[in-house]
C-alpha positions as CSV (number, residue, x, y, z in Angstrom):
1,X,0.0,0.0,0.0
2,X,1.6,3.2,-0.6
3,X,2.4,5.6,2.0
4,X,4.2,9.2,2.8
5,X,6.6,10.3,5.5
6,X,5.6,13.7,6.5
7,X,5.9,15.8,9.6
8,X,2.8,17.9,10.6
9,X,3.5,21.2,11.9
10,X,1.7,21.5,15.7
11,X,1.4,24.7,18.2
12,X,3.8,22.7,20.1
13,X,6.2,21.5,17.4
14,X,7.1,18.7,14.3
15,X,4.6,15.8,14.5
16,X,5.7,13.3,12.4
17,X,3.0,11.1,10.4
18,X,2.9,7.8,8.3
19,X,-0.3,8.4,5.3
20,X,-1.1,5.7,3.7
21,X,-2.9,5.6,0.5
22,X,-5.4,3.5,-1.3
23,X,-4.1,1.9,-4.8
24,X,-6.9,4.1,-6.3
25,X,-6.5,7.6,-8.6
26,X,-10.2,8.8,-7.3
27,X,-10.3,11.3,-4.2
28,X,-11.0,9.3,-1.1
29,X,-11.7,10.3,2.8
30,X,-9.7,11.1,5.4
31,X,-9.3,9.0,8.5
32,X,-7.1,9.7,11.3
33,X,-5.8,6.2,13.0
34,X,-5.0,6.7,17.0
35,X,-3.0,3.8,18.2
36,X,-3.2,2.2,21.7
37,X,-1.6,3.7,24.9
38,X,1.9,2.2,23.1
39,X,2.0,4.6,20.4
40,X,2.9,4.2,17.0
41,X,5.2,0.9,15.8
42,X,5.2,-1.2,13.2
43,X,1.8,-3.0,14.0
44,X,-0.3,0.2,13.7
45,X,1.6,0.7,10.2
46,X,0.1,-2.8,9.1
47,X,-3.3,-1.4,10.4
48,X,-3.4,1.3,8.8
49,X,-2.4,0.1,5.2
50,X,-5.3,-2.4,6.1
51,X,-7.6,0.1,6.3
52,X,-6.5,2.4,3.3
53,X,-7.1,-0.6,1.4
54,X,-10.6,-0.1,2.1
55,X,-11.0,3.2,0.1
56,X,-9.4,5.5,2.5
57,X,-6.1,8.1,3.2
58,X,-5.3,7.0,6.2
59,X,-2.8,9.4,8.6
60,X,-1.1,7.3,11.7
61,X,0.6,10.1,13.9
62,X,3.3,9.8,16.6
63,X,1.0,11.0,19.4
64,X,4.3,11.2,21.6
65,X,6.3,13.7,19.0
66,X,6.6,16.1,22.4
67,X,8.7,13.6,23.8
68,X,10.7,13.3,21.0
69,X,13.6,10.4,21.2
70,X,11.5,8.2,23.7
71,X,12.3,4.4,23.2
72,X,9.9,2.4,21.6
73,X,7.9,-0.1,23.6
74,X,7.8,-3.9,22.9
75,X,4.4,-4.3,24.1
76,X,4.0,-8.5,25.5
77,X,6.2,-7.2,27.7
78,X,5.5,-3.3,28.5
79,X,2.5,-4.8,30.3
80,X,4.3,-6.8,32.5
81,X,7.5,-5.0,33.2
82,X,6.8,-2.5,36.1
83,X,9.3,-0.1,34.9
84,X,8.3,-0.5,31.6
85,X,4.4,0.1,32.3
86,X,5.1,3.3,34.0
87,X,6.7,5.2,31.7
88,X,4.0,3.9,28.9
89,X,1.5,5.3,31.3
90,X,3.3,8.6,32.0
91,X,3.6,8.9,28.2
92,X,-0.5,8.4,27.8
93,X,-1.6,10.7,30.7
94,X,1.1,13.6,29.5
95,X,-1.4,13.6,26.4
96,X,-4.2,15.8,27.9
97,X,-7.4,16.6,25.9
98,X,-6.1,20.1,24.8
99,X,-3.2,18.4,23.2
100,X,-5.7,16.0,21.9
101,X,-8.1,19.1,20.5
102,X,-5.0,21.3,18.8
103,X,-3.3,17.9,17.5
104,X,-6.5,17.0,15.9
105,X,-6.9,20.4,14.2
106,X,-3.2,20.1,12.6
107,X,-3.8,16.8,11.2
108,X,-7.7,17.8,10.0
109,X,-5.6,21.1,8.4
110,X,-3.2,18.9,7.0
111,X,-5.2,16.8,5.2
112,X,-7.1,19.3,3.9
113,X,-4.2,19.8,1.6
114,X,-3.5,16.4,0.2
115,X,-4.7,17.0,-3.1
116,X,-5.7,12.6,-2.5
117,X,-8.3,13.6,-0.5
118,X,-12.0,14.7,-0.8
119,X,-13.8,17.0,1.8
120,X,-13.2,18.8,4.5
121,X,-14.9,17.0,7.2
122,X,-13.1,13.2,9.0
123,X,-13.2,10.2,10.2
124,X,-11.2,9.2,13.3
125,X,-10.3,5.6,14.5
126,X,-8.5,4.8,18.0
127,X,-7.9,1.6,19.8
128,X,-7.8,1.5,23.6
129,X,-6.5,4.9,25.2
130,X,-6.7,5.9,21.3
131,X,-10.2,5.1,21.1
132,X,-11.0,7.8,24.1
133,X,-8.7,10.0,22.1
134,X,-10.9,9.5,19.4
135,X,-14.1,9.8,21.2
136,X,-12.9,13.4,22.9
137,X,-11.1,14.5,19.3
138,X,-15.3,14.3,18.0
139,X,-16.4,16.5,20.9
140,X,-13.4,18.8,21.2
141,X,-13.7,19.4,17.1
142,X,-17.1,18.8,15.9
143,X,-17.2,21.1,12.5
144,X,-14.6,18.9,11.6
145,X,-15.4,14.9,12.6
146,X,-18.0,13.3,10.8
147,X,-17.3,9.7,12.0
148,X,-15.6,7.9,15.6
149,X,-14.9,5.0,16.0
150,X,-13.5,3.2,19.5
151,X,-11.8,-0.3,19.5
152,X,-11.6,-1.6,23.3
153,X,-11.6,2.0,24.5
154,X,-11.0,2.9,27.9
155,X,-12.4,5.2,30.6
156,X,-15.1,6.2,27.9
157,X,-17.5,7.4,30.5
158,X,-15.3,7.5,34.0
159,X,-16.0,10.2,37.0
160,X,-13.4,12.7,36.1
161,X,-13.9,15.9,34.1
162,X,-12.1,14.8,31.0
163,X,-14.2,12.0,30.0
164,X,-15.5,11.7,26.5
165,X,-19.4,11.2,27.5
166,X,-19.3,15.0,29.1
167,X,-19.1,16.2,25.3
168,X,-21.8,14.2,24.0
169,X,-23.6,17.3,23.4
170,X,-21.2,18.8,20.9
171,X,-20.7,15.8,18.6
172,X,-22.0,15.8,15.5
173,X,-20.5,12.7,14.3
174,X,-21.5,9.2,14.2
175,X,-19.8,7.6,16.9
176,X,-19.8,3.6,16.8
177,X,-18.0,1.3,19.9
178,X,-16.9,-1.8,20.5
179,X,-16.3,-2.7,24.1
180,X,-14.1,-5.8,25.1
181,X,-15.9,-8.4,27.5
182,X,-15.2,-7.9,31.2
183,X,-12.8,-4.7,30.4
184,X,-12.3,-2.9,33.6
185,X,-11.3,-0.1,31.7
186,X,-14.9,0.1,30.2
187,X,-17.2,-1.6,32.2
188,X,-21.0,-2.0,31.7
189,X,-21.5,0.5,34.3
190,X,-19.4,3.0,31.9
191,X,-21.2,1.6,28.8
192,X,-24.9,2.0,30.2
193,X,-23.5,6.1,31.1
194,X,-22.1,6.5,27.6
195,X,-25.1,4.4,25.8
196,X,-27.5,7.2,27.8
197,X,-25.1,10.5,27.4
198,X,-25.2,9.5,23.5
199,X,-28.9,9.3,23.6
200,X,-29.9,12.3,25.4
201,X,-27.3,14.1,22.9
202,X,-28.9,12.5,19.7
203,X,-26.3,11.1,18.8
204,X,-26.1,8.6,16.1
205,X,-24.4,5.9,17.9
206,X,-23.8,2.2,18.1
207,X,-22.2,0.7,21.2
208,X,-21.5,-3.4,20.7
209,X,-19.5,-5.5,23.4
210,X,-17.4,-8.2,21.7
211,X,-16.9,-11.6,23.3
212,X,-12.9,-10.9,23.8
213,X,-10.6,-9.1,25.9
214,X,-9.1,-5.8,26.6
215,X,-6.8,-5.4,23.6
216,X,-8.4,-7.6,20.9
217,X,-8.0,-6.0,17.9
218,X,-4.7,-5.0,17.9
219,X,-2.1,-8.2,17.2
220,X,0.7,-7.6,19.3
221,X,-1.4,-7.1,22.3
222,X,-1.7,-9.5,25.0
223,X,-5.4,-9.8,24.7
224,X,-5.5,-9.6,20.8
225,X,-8.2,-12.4,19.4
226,X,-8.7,-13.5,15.5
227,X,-11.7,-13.7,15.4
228,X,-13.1,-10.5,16.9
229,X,-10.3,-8.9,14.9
230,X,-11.8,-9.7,11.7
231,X,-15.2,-8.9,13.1
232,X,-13.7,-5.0,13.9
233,X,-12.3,-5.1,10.4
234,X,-15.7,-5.6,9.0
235,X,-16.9,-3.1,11.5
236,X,-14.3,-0.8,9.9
237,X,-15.4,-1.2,6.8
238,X,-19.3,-1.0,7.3
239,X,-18.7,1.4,9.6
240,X,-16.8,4.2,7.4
241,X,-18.5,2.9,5.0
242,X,-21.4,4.4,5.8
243,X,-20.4,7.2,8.3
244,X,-18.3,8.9,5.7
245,X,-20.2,8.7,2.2
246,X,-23.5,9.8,4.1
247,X,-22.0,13.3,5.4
248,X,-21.9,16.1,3.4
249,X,-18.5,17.2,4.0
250,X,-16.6,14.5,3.4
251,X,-18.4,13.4,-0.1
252,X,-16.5,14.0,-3.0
């Protein structure tokens, strides 16, 4: 699939970004692909050239570019090594949903200048503590997200002032979900908040809980599953499918 190496200029610096690109000379959509609390690696790369092949430009940023240098993380491990898990987790929670919000807008401006594209409105795509990124990225920027998708999110609708079901009342997009089985990090208790803040919003929403853990989707995580990997893929496709050719900003 082919792909650029860019850097996206920030209000905090040089992000740099992986695009990948369908096999296709038609204008496509825009999707922006946030990977899990390990950042981006190789396996996200794969991901995202899986999902351009579906019709779409697909951008994969360095979410961590603030910290330039940082060593990468071999994640069967990162979860298990003590020292290893905190400084993933430092390098999540230093990502706070303002940095999320003026990120967001660079990469949404950026695109808007890839002559490959069509549009001027997005999809977005995160898996685990990228799939809350994803769901606050739709609130925080709603003139400019037409589609959300969350992959074993976590703390989707927790008790602290940050959470992504307090801005249910500014998306606009349609927002779909897929919780992991038993997921402390999203439990039903979080789902039945987030099912009823979506709701009362009007959003267009679809919130499914696949029989897998924490961390299916994604292959080199400890939880990753086959089968309900496919089944997001198809989700993925259906999904965007839909969510992007039905809004009138992002048609071409």
């Amino acid at each position: 699939m082919p792909h650029v190496q860019d850097s996206v200029f920030t209000p905090d610096g040089s992000c740099s970004v992986s695009l990948f690109l369908p096999a296709t000379t038609h204008k496509v959509p825009g999707v922006v692909m946030y990977p899990d609390v390990g950042g981006s690696r190789p396996i996200f790369q794969k991901m995202a050239a899986t999902m351009a092949g579906f019709g779409y430009a697909v951008l994969l940023p360095d979410m961590y570019y603030r910290h330039r240098g940082y060593p990468s993380f071999s994640m069967p491990s990162a979860f298990t090594d003590p020292t290893e898990r905190a400084r993933m987790m430092a390098l999540g929670d230093s990502l706070i949903p303002d940095m999320m919000a003026s990120d967001a807008v660079a990469y949404f401006d950026y695109l808007s200048t890839r002559a490959e594209l069509c549009g001027n409105t997005f999809g977005v795509c995160g898996y685990c503590r990228g799939g809350r990124i994803s769901l606050i990225v739709a609130g925080r920027c709603p003139d400019r997200v037409a589609a959300a998708a969350s992959f074993h999110g976590s703390q989707l609708a927790a008790d602290n002032p940050n959470s992504p079901h307090l801005l249910a009342d500014r998306m606009r997009a349609k927002v779909y979900v897929a919780a992991a089985d038993n997921d402390e990090l999203f439990p039903p208790h979080q789902a039945a908040t987030l099912q009823s803040a979506l709701s009362a919003a009007g959003v267009d929403h679809t919130i499914e809980t696949y029989t897998a853990e924490h961390g299916f989707a994604v292959p080199d995580n400890p939880g990753y599953d086959a089968a309900a990997a496919r089944r997001h893929w198809d989700a993925v496709r259906d999904f965007f499918g839909s969510a992007l050719a039905a809004h009138p900003g992002s048609g071409s």
